[in-house]
C-alpha positions, -999 to 999 in steps of 0.1 A, spaced: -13 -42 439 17 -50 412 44 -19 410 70 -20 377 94 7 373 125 5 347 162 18 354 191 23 336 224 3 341 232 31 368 199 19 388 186 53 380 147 51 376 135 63 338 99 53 343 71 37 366 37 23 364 11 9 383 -15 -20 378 -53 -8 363 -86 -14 375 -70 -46 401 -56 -57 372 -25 -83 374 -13 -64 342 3 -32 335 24 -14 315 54 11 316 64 35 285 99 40 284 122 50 259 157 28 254 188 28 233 197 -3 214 226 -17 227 223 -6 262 212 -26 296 186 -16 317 166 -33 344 130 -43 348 112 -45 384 84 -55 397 69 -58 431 35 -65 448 25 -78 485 38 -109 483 74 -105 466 93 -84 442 114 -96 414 137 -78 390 155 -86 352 182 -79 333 170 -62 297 191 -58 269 179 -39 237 197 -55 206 205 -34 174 187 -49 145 208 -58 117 209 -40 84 187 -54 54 206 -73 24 182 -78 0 139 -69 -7 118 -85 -28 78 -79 -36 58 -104 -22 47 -111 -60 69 -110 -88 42 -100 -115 8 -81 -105 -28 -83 -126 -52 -52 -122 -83 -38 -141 -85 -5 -155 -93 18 -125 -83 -3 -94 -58 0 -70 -38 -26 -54 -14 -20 -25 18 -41 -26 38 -58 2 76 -55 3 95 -75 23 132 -72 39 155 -99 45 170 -117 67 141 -120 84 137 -94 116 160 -72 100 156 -38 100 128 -23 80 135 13 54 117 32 37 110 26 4 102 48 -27 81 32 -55 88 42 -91 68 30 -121 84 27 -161 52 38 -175 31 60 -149 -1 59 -176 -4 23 -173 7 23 -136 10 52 -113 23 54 -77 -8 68 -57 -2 87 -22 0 61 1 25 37 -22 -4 18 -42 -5 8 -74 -32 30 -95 -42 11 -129 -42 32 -157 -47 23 -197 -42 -13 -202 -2 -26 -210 25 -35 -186 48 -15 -167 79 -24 -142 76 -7 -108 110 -4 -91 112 -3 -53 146 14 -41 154 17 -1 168 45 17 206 23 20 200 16 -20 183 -17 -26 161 -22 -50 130 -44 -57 112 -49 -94 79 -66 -102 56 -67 -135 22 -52 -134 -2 -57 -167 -35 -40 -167 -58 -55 -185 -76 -42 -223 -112 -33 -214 -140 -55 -230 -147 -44 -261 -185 -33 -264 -206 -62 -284 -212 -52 -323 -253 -52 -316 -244 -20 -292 -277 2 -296 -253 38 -311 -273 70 -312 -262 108 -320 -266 131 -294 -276 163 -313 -273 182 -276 -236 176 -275 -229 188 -309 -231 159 -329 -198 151 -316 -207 125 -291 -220 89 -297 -244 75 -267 -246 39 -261 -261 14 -235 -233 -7 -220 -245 -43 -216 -233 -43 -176 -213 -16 -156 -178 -19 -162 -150 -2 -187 -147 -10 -227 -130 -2 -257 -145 10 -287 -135 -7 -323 -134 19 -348 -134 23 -384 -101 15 -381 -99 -17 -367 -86 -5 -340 -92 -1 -300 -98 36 -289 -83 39 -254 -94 77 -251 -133 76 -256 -147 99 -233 -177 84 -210 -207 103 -203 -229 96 -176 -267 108 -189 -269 110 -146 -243 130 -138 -245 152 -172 -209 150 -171 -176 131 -183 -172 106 -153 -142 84 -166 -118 82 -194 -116 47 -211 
């Protein structure tokens, strides 16, 4: 019936556990300072044994880097980045993301990448001790919609509204008169009766 317990350098018990279920395993929740020694025991009917356990201080990082230096998305998508510190098992920080052009990338809640309109932006990592990490992310131009496109009025929105049948599911641009790509058409869905994205 293994017994652990961990003390401090003073031999003065912080925490104790006992073995689950018969198990040879268990484990003990303890709280420690870097730095500091404490001592691990364990005992069960045929012996005890105890360690010395030291708690090192991990060392501050020097440099961070992306785990990419340039990012692809598609209009819409998400993409959640790794960051890495260095040296390696260094201390980890928090980082705050930051993007040079939030409409063709934005910084979502939980640090991800949001694709916007199509370009290329450079999003800039910075650390709580000051370090900073850049990388390239270019979304993508939507397909354009092919020129044989069935186009129809919709006199129930006005007259201002064009519908069309998209050859697949996906996002486009629309050439106009201008020779131009429109990245603000409005989308209708004839489903949901309602704008459901913005090209």
């Amino acid at each position: 019936d293994p017994y652990g317990y961990i003390m401090d350098a003073n031999k003065v018990l912080l925490a104790d556990g006992d073995d689950t279920q018969n198990s040879m395993d268990f484990s003990i929740s303890c709280y420690m300072t870097a730095g500091k020694t404490y001592y691990l025991a364990a005992t069960c009917y045929s012996g005890s044994a105890q360690y010395t356990v030291q708690i090192r201080s991990l060392i501050s990082p020097t440099s961070m880097a992306f785990d990419q230096s340039a990012y692809q998305g598609t209009i819409g998508g998400t993409l959640f980045p790794q960051i890495n510190f260095y040296p390696v098992d260094c201390a980890q920080e928090k980082v705050t993301l930051s993007s040079s052009d939030e409409l063709v990338v934005s910084i979502g809640e939980w640090d991800e990448f949001c694709f916007g309109l199509p370009g290329t932006a450079t999003v800039t990592a910075t650390s709580e001790s000051g370090l900073t990490a850049t990388c390239t992310v270019t979304v993508a131009a939507p397909a354009e919609l092919p020129l044989n496109t069935p186009w129809t009025l919709d006199a129930a929105k006005g007259e201002q509204y064009l519908r069309f049948t998209a050859p697949t599911d996906g996002w486009y641009g629309i050439r106009s008169a201008g020779d131009e790509i429109d990245p603000y058409v409005e989308v209708l869905d004839a489903q949901l009766e309602g704008i459901v994205q913005d090209d």
